[in-house]
C-alpha positions as CSV (number, residue, x, y, z in Angstrom):
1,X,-7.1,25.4,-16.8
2,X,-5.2,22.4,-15.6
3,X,-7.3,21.1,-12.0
4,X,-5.4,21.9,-8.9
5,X,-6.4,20.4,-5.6
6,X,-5.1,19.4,-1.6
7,X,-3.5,16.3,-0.8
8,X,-5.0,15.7,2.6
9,X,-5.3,19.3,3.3
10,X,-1.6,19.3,4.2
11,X,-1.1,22.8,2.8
12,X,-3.2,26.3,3.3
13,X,-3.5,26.3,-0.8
14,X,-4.5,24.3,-4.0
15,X,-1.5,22.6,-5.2
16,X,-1.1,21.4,-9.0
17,X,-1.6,18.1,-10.6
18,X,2.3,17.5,-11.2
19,X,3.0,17.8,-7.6
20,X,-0.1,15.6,-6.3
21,X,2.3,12.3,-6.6
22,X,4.7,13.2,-4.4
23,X,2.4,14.8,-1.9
24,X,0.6,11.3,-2.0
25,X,3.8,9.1,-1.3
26,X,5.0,11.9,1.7
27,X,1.5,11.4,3.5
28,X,1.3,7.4,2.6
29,X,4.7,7.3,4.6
30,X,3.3,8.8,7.4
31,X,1.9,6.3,10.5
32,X,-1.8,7.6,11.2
33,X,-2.3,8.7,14.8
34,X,-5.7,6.7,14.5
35,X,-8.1,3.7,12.7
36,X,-11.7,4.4,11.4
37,X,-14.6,1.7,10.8
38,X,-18.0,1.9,10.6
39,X,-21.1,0.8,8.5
40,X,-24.2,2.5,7.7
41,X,-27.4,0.5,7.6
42,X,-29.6,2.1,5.4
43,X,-33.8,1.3,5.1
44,X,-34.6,1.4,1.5
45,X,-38.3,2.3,2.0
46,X,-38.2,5.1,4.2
47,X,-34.7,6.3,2.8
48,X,-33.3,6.5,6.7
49,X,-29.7,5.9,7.2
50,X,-28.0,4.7,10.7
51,X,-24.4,5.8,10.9
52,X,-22.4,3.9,13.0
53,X,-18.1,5.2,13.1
54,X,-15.5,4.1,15.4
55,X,-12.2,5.9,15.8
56,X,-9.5,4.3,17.5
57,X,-6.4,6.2,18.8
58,X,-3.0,4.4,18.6
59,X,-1.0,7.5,19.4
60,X,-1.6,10.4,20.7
61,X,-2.7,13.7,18.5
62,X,-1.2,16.8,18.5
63,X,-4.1,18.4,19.1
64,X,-6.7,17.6,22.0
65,X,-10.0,18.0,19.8
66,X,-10.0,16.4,16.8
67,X,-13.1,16.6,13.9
68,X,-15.2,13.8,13.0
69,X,-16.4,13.7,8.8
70,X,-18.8,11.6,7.2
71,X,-19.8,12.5,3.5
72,X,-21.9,10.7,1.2
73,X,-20.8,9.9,-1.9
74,X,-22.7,9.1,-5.2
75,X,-21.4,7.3,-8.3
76,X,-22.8,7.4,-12.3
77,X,-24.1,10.9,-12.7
78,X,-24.2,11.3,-16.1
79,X,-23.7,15.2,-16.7
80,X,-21.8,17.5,-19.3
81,X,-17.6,17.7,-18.7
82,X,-15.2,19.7,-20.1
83,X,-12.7,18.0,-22.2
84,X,-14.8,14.8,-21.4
85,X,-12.6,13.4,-25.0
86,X,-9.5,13.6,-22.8
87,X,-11.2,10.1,-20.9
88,X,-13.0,8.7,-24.0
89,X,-14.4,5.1,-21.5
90,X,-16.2,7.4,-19.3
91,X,-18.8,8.9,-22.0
92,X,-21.7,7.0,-21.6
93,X,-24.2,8.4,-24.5
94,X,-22.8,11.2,-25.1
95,X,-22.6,12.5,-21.8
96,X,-19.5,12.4,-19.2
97,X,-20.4,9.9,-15.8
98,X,-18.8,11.5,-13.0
99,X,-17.8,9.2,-10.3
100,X,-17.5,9.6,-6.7
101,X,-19.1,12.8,-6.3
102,X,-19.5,14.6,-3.3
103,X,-23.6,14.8,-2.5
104,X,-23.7,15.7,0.9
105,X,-22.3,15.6,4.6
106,X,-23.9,13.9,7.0
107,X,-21.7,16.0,10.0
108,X,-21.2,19.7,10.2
109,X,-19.4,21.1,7.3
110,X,-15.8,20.9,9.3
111,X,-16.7,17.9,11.1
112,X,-17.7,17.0,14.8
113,X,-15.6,17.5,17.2
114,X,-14.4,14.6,19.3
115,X,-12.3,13.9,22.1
116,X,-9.8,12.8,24.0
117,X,-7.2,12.1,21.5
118,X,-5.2,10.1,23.6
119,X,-3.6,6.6,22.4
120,X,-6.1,3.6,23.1
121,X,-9.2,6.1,23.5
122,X,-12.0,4.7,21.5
123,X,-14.7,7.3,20.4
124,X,-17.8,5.6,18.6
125,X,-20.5,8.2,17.5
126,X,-24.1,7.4,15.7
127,X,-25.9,9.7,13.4
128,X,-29.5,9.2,11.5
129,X,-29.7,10.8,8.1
130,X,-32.4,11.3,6.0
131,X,-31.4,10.2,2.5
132,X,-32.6,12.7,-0.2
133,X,-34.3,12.0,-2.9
134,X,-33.3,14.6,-5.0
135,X,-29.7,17.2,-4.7
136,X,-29.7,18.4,-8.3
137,X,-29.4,14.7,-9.4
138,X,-31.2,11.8,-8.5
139,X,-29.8,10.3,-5.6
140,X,-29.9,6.4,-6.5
141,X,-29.2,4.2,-3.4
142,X,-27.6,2.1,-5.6
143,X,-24.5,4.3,-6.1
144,X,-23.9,5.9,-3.3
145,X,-20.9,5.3,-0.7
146,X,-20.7,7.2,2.7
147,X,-16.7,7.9,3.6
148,X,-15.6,8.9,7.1
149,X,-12.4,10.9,7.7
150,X,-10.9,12.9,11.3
151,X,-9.0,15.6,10.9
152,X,-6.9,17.6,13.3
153,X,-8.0,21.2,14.3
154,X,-9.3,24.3,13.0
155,X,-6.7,26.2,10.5
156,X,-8.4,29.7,9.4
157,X,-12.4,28.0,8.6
158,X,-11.4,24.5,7.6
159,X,-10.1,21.9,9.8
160,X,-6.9,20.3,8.1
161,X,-5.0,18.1,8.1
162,X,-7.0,14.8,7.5
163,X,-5.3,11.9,10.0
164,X,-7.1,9.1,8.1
165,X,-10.2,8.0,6.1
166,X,-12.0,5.2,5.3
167,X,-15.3,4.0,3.3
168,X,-17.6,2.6,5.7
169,X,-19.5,-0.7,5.0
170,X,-23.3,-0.5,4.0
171,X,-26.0,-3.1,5.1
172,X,-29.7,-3.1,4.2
173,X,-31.4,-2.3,7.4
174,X,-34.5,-4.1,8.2
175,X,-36.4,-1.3,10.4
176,X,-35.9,-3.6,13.2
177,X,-34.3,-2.1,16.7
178,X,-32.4,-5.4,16.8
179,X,-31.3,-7.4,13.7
180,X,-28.6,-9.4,13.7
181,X,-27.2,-11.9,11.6
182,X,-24.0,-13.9,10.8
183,X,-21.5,-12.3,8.4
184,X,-18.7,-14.5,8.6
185,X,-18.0,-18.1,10.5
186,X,-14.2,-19.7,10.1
187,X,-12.6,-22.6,11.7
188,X,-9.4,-22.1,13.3
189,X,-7.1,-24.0,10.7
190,X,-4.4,-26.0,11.8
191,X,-3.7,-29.5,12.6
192,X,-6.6,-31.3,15.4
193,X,-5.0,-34.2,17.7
194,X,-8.6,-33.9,19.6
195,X,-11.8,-33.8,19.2
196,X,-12.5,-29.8,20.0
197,X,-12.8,-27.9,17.3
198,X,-12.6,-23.4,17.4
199,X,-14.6,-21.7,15.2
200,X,-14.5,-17.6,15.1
201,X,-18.1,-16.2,14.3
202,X,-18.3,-12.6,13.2
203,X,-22.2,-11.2,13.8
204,X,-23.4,-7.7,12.3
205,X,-26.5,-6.0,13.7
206,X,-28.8,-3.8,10.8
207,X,-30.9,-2.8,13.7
208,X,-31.6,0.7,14.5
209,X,-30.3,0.3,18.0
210,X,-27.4,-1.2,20.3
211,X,-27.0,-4.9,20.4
212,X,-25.5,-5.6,23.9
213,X,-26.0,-9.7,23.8
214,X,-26.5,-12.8,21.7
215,X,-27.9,-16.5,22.8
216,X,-26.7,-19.2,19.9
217,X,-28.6,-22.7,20.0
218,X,-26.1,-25.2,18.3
219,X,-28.0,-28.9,16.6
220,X,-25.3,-31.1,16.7
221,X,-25.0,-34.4,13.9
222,X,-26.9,-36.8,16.5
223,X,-29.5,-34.2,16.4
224,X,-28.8,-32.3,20.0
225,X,-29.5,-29.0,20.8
226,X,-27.4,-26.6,22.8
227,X,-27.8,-23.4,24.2
């Protein structure tokens, strides 16, 4: 049969493909009551993960306990598919590769509840997760993706609807407690009648744990050092 599926989990049942579009441009319309970000710093030989989210409220929610989601995510599973003709460029020998397929989650099933939900409450929660090796397929560190998503409150067993949702960034970890290291440095552009010069420098830590400070030495052109 044609696939049927929720948009968000606005409503209590599947809906079908035909009316997924204009589900889609109702919720994209709407102004999410809060922001997710994160990364996940994953060690490739012990197959740990650190799970770092953030969830910033710019309104208030309706509801004063919200859920917290992550899911992992895996890519290139090649496996049989039903009408896999229908979407001949994704055969790959003969076989069907699914993409973004849901592998495991990292949080309860419904999520983890967090709170308050108040506008300008920031929530930031850490998980370690043990990467399996094997879930029916292969899971290829490669391909996999970890997504993080809040939803609103319990509805029957799920928790619906989803707020927002974003795919969190992924580092190789070191195994270090503290690893830092420079992701990004930009000048401020712009015109300089002086000498002085801003530069913004953005510093990620792969580390296992908290990075509370940082000590830069700068060698200037004349070859002088400052702290």
């Amino acid at each position: 049969s044609f696939p049927s599926g929720l948009v968000n989990r606005m409503t209590e049942k599947s809906i079908s493909r035909g009316e997924w579009g204009a589900s889609i441009q109702q919720q994209m319309s709407q102004a999410a009551e809060c922001n997710i970000a994160g990364q996940v710093a994953i060690d490739k030989e012990t197959r740990k993960a650190t799970v770092t989210v953030e969830v910033y409220y710019t309104a208030n929610s309706s509801s004063e306990t919200n859920y917290l989601n992550v899911v992992m995510l895996q890519d290139n599973i090649d496996s049989y598919q039903a009408g896999a003709s229908a979407n001949p460029s994704q055969i790959v020998n003969g076989q069907y590769r699914h993409m973004h397929v849901f592998r495991d989650a990292v949080t309860p099933s419904w999520g983890e509840a967090i709170s308050p939900t108040t506008a300008e409450t920031l929530i930031t929660k850490t998980f370690t997760y043990d990467i399996p090796q094997n879930t029916g397929f292969d899971v290829k560190l490669e391909n996999i993706e970890f997504l993080a998503f809040v939803t609103e409150k319990y509805q029957g067993i799920p928790t619906r609807p989803i707020l927002n949702v974003n795919r969190l960034s992924q580092e190789q970890s070191t195994g270090l407690a503290i690893s830092p290291y420079i992701s990004d440095l930009n000048m401020e552009e712009g015109v300089f009648c002086s000498n002085e010069r801003t530069f913004k420098n953005y510093v990620k830590n792969v580390g296992s744990e908290t990075l509370t400070s940082l000590k830069y030495e700068v060698e200037t052109a004349d070859g002088n050092v400052v702290e």
